[in-house]
N, C-alpha and C positions, 0 to 999 in steps of 0.2 A: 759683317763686322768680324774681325779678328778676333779669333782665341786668346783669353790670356793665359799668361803659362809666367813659371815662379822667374824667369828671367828679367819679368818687364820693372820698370821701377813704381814704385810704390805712386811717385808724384804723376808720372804717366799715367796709370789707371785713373787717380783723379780727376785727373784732366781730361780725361773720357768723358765719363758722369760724376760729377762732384754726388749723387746720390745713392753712391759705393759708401761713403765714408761711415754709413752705420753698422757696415759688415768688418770694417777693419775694426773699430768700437767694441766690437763682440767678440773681436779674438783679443781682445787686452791691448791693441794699439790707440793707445791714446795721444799721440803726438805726431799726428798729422800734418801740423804746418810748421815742424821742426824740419832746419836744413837737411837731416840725414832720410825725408821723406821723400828728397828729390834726388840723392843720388845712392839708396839703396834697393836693390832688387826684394820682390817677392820673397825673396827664399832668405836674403838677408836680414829682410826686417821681423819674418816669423820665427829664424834662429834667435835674434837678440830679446825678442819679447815670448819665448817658448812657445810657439803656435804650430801649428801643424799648416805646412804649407801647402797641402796637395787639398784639406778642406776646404782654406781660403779660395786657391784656383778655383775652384768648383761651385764654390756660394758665389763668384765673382760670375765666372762664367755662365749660371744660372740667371742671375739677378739680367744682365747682356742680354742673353737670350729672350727671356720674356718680354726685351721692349720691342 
């Protein structure tokens, strides 16, 4: 599987595993199936809701890893 990295879009990773969505939840994104879910990047959507982008990568790419 593919690394994710702050580039990719938010609705992409979804659409990987719909069972990310409890790790976006825990950074304060709650609007997941808002249009700006599908065409804003990683790094965009942690500037708008103050997250730290490079922890999200990382619980993401963790969470990938272990299946």
């Amino acid at each position: 599987m593919e690394k994710i990295t702050k580039d990719m879009l938010v609705g992409e990773v979804l659409a990987m595993d719909e069972s990310v969505a409890p790790l976006f939840l825990e950074m304060g994104m709650h609007c997941l199936g808002c249009p700006g879910a599908q065409m804003e990047s990683l790094e965009m959507a942690c500037k708008v809701h103050e997250a730290n982008v490079d922890d999200l990568v990382e619980k993401l790419n963790a969470h990938f890893e272990g299946k």
